[in-house]
The first five atom37 places (N, CA, C, CB, O) and aatype in JSON, in Angstrom:
{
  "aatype": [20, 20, 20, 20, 20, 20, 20, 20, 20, 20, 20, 20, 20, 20, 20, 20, 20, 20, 20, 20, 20, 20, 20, 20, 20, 20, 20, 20, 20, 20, 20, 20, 20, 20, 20, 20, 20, 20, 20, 20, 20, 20, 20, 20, 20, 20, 20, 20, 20, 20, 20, 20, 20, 20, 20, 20, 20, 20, 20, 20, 20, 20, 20, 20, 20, 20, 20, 20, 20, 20, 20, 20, 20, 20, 20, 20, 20, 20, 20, 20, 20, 20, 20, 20, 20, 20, 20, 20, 20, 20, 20, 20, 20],
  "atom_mask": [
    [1, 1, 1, 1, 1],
    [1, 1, 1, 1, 1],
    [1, 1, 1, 1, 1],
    [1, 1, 1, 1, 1],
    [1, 1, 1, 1, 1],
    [1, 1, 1, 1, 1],
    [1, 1, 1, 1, 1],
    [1, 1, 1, 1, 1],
    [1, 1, 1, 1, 1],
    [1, 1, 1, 1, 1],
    [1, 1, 1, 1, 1],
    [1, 1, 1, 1, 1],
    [1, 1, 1, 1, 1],
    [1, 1, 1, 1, 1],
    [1, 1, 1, 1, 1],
    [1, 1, 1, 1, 1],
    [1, 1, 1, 1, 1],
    [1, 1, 1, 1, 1],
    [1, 1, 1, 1, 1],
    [1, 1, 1, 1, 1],
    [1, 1, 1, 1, 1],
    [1, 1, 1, 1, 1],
    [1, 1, 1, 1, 1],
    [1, 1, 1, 1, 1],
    [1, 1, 1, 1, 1],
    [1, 1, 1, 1, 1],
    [1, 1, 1, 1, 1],
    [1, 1, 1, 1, 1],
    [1, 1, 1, 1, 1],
    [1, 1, 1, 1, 1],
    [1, 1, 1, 1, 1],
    [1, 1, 1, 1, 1],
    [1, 1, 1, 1, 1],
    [1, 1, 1, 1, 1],
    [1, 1, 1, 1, 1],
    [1, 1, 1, 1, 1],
    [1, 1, 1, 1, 1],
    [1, 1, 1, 1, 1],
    [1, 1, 1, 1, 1],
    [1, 1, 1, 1, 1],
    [1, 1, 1, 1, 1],
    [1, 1, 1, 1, 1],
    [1, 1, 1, 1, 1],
    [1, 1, 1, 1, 1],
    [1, 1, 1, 1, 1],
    [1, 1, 1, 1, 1],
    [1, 1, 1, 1, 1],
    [1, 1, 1, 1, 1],
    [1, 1, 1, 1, 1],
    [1, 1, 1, 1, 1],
    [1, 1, 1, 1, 1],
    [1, 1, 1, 1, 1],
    [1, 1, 1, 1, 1],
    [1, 1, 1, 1, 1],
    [1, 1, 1, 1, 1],
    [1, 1, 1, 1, 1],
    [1, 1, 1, 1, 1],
    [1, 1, 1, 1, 1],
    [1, 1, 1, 1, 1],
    [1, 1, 1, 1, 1],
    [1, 1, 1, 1, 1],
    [1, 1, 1, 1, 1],
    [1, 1, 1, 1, 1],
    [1, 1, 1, 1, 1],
    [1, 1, 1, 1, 1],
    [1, 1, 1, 1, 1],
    [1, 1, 1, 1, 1],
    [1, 1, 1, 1, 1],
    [1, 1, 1, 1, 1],
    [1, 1, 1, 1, 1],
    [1, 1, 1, 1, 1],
    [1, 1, 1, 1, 1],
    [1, 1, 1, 1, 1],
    [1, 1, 1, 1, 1],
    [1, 1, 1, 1, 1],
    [1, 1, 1, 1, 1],
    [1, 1, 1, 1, 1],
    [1, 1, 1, 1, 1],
    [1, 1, 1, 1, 1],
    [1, 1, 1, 1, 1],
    [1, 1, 1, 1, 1],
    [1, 1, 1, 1, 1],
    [1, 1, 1, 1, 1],
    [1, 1, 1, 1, 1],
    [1, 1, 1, 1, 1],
    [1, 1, 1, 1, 1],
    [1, 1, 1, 1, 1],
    [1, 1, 1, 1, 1],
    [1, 1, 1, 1, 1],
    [1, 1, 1, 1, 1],
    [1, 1, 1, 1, 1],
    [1, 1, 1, 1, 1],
    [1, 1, 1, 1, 1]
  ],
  "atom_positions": [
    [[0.8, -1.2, 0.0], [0.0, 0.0, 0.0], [0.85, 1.26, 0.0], [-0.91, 0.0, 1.19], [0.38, 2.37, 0.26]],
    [[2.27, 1.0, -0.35], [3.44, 2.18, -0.13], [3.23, 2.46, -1.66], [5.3, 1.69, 0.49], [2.79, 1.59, -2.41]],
    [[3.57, 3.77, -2.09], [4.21, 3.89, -3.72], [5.96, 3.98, -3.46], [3.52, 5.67, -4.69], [6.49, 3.92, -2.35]],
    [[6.63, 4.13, -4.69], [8.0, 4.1, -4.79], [8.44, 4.92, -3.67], [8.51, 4.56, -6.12], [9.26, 4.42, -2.91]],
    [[7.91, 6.38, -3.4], [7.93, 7.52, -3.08], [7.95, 7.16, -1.36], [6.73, 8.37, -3.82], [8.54, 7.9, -0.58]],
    [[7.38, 6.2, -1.02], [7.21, 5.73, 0.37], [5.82, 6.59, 1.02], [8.75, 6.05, 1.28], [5.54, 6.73, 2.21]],
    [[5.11, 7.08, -0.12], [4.11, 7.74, 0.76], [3.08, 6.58, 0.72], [3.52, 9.28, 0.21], [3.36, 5.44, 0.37]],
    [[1.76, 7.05, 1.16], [0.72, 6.21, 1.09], [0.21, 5.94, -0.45], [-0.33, 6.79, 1.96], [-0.01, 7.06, -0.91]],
    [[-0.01, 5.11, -1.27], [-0.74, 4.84, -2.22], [-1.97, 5.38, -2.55], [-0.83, 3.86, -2.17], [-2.74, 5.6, -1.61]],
    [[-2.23, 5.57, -3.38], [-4.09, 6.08, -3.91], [-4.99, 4.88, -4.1], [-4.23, 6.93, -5.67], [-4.44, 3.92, -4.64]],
    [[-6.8, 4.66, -3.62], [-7.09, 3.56, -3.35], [-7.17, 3.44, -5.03], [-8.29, 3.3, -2.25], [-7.43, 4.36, -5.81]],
    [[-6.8, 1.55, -5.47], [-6.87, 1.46, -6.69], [-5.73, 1.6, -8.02], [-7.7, 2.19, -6.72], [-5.73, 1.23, -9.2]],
    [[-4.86, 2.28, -7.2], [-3.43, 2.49, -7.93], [-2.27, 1.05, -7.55], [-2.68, 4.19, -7.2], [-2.11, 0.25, -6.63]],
    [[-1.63, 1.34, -8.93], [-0.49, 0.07, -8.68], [0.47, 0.62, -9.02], [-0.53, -1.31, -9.44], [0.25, 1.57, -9.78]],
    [[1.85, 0.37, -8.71], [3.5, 0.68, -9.06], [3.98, -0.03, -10.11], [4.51, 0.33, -7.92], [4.16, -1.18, -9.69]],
    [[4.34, 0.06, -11.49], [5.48, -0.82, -11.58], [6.91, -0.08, -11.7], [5.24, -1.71, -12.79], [7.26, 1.09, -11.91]],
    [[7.47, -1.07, -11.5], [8.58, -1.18, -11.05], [9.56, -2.09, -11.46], [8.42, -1.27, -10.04], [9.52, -3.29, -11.19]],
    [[10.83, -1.29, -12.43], [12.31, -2.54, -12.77], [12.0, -3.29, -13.5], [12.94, -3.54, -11.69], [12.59, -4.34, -13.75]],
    [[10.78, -2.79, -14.1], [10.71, -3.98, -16.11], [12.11, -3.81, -16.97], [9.14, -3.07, -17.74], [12.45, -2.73, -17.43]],
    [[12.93, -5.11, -17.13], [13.33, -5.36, -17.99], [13.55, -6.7, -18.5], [14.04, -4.8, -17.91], [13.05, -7.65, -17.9]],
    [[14.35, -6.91, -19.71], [14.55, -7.81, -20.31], [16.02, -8.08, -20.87], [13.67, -7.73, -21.09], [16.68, -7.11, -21.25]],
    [[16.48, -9.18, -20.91], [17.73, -9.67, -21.23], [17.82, -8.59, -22.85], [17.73, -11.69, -21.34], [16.85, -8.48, -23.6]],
    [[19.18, -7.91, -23.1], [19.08, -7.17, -24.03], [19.39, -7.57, -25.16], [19.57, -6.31, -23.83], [19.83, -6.74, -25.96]],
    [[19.19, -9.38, -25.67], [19.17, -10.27, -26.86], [18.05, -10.4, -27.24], [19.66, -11.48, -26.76], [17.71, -10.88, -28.32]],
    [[17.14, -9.88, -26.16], [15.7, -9.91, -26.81], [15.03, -8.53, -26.66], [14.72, -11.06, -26.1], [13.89, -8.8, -26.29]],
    [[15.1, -7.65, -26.73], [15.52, -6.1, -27.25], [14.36, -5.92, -28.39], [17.36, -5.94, -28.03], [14.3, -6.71, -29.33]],
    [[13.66, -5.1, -28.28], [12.95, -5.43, -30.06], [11.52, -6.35, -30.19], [14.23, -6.54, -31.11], [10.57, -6.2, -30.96]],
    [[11.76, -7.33, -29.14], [10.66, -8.73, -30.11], [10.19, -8.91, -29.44], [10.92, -10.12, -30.77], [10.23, -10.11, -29.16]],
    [[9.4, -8.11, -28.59], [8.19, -7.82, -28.27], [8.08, -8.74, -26.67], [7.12, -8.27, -29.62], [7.07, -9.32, -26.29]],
    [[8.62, -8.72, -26.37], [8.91, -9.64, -24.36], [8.61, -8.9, -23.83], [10.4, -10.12, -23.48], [7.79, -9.27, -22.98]],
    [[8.91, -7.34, -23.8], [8.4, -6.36, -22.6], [6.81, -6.54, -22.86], [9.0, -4.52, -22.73], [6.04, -7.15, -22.12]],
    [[6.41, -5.68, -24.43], [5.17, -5.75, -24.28], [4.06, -6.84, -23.79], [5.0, -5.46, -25.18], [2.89, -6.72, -23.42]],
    [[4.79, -7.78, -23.92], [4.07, -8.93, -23.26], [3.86, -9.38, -22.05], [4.42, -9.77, -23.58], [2.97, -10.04, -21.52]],
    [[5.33, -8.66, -21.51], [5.37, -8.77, -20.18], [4.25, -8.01, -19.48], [6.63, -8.35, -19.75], [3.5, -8.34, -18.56]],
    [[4.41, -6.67, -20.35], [3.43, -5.72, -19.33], [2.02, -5.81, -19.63], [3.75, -4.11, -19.43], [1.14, -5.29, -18.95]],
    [[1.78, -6.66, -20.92], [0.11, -7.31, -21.21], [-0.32, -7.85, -19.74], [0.06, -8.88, -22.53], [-1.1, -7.24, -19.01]],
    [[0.14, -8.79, -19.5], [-0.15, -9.42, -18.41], [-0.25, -8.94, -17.19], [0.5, -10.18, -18.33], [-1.18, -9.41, -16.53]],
    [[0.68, -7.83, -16.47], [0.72, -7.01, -15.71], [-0.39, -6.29, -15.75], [1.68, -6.45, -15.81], [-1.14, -6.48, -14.79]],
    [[-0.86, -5.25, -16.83], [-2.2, -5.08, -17.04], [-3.88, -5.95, -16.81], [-1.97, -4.9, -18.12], [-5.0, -5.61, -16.44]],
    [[-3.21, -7.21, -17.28], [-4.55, -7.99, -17.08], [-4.66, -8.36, -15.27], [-4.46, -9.64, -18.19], [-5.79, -8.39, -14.77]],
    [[-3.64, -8.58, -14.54], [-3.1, -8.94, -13.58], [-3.68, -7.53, -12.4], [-1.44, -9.21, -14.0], [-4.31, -7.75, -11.36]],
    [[-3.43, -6.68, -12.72], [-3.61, -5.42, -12.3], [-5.17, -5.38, -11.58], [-3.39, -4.43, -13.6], [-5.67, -5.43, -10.46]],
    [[-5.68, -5.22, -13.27], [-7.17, -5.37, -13.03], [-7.86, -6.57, -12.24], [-7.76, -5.39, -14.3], [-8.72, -6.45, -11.36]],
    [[-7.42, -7.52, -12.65], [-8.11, -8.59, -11.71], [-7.92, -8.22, -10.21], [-7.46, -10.11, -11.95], [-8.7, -8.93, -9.58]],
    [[-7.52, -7.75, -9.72], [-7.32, -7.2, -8.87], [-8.02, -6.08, -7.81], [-6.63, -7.01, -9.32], [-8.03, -5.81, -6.61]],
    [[-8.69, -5.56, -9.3], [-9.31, -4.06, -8.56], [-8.28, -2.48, -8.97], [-9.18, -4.37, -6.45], [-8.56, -1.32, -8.66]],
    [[-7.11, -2.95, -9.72], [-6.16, -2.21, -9.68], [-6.76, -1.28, -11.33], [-4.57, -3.18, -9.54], [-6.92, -1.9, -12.38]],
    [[-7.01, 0.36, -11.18], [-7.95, 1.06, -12.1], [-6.13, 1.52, -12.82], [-9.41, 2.59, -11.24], [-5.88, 0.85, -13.82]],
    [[-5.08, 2.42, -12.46], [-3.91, 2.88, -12.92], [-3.26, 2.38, -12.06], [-3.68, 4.18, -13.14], [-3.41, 2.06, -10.88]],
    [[-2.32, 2.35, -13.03], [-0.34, 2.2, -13.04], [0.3, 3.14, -12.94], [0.44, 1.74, -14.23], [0.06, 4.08, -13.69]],
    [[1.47, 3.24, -11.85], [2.23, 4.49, -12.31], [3.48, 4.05, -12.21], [2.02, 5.81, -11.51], [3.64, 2.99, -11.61]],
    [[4.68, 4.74, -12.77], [5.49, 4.04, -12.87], [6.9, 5.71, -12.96], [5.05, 2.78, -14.24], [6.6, 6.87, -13.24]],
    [[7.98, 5.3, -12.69], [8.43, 6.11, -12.13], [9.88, 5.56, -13.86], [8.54, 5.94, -10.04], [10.74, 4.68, -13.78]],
    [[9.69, 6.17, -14.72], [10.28, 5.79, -16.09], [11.74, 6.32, -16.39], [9.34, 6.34, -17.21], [11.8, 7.55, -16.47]],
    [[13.12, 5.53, -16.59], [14.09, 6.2, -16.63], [13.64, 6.96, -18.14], [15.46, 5.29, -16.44], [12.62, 6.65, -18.77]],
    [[14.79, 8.2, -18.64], [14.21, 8.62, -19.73], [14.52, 7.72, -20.84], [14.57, 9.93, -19.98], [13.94, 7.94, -21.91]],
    [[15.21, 6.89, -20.79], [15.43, 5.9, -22.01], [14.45, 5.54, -22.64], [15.98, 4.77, -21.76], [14.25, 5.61, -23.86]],
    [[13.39, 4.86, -21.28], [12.38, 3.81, -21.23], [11.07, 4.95, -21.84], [12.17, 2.99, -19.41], [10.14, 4.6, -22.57]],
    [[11.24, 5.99, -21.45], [9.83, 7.06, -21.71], [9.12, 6.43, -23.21], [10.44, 9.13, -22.0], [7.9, 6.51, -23.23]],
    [[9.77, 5.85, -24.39], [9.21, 5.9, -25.36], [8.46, 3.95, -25.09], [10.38, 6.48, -26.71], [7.7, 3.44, -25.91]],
    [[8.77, 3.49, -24.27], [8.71, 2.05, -24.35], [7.3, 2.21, -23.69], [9.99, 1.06, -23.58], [6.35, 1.58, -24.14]],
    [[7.18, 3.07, -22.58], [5.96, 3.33, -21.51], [4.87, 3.91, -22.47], [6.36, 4.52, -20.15], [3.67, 3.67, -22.45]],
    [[5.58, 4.71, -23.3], [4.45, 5.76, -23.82], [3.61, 5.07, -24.94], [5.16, 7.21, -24.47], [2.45, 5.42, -25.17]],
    [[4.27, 4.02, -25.66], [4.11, 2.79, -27.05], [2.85, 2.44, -25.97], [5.75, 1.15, -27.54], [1.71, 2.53, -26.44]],
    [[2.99, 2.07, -24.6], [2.05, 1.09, -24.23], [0.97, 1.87, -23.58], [2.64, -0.02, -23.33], [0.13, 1.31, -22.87]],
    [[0.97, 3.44, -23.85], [0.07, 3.89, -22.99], [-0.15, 4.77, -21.95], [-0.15, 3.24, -22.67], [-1.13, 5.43, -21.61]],
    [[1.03, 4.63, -21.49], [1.3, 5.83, -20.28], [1.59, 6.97, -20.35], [2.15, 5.67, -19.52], [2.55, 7.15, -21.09]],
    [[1.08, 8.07, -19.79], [1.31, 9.2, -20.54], [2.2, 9.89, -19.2], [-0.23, 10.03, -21.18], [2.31, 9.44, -18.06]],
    [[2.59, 10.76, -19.61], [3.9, 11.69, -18.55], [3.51, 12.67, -18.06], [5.21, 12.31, -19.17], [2.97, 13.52, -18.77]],
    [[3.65, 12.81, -16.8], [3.34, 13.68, -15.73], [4.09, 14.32, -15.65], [3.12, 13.34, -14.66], [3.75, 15.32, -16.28]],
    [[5.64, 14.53, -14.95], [6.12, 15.48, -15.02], [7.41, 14.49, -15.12], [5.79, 16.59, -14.03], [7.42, 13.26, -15.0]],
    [[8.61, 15.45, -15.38], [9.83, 15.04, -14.32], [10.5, 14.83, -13.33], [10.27, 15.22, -14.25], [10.9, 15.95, -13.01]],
    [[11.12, 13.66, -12.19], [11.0, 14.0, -10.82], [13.02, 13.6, -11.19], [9.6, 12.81, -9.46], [13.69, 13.57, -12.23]],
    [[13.32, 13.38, -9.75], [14.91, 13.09, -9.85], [14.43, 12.06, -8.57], [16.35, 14.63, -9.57], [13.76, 12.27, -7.55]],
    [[15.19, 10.7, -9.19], [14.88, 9.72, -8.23], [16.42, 9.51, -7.02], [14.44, 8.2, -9.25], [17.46, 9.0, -7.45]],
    [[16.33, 9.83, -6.06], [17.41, 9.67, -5.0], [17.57, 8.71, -4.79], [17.36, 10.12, -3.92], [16.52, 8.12, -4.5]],
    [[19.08, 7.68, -4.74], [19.36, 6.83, -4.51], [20.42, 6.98, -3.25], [19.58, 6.33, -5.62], [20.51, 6.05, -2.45]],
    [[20.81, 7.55, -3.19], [21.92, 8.33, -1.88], [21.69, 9.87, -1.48], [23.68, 8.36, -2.46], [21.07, 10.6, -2.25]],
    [[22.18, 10.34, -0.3], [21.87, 11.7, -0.57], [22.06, 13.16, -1.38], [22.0, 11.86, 0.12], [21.34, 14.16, -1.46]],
    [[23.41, 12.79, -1.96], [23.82, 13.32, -2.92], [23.58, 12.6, -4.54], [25.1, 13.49, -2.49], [23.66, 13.22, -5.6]],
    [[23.31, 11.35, -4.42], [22.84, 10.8, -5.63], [21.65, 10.86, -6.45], [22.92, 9.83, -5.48], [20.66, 10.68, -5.74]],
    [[21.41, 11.01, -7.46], [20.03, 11.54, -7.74], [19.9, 11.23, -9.35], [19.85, 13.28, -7.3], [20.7, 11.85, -10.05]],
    [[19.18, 10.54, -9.87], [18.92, 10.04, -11.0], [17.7, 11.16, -11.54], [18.52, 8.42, -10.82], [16.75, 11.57, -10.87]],
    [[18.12, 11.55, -13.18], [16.75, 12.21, -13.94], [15.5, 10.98, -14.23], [17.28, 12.93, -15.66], [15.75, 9.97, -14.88]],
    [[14.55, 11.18, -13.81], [13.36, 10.08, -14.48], [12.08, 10.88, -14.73], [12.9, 8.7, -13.35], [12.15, 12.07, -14.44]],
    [[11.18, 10.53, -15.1], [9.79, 10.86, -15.7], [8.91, 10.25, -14.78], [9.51, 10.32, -17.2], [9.29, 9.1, -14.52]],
    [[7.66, 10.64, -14.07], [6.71, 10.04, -13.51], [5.8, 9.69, -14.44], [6.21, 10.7, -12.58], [5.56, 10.65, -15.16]],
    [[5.13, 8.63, -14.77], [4.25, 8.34, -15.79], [3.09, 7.23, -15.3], [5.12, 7.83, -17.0], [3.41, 6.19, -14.73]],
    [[1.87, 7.54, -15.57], [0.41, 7.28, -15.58], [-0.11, 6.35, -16.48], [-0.25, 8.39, -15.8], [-0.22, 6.71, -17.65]],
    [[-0.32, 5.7, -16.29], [-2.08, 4.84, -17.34], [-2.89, 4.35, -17.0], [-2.17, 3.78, -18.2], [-2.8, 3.67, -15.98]],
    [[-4.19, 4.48, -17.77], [-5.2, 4.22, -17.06], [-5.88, 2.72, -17.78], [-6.13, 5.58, -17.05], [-6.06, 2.41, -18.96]],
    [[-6.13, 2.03, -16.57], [-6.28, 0.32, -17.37], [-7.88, 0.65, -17.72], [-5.99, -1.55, -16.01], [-8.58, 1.55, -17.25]],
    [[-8.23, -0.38, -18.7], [-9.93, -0.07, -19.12], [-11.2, -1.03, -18.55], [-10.07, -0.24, -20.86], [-12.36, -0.78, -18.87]]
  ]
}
């Protein structure tokens, strides 16, 4: 019931989080499949959006499937450490 952020969650919202794939299969369609299911998975659930906290690499992989971009945040990994990422939204149907 935490988001990435460690705050409280919204009722109905889900995280993902650290999608990837071996980079020999790059291209042929494993993520999207991956995250088909995640979607179907979601909903069975009760789960209405996804949000997902997107390095900028990934922004076009999120956006192919749907998610649209909220803003820019900087994700802290140490206190001086601080990664650029995209906060990003979708809404399951």
């Amino acid at each position: 019931d935490l988001s990435p952020t460690r705050g409280l969650g919204a009722f109905g919202e889900g995280h993902v989080r650290h999608v990837a794939v071996d980079p020999s299969a790059l291209g042929q369609g494993v993520g999207r499949a991956l995250m088909e299911e995640v979607f179907l998975s979601a909903q069975s659930f009760g789960i209405t959006s996804l949000r997902c906290n997107s390095t900028l690499t990934a922004e076009p992989f999120y956006a192919a499937l749907g998610f649209e971009r909220l803003h820019e945040i900087d994700v802290t990994f140490a206190p001086d450490v601080h990664f650029p990422a995209v906060e990003m939204r979708k809404i399951l149907n």
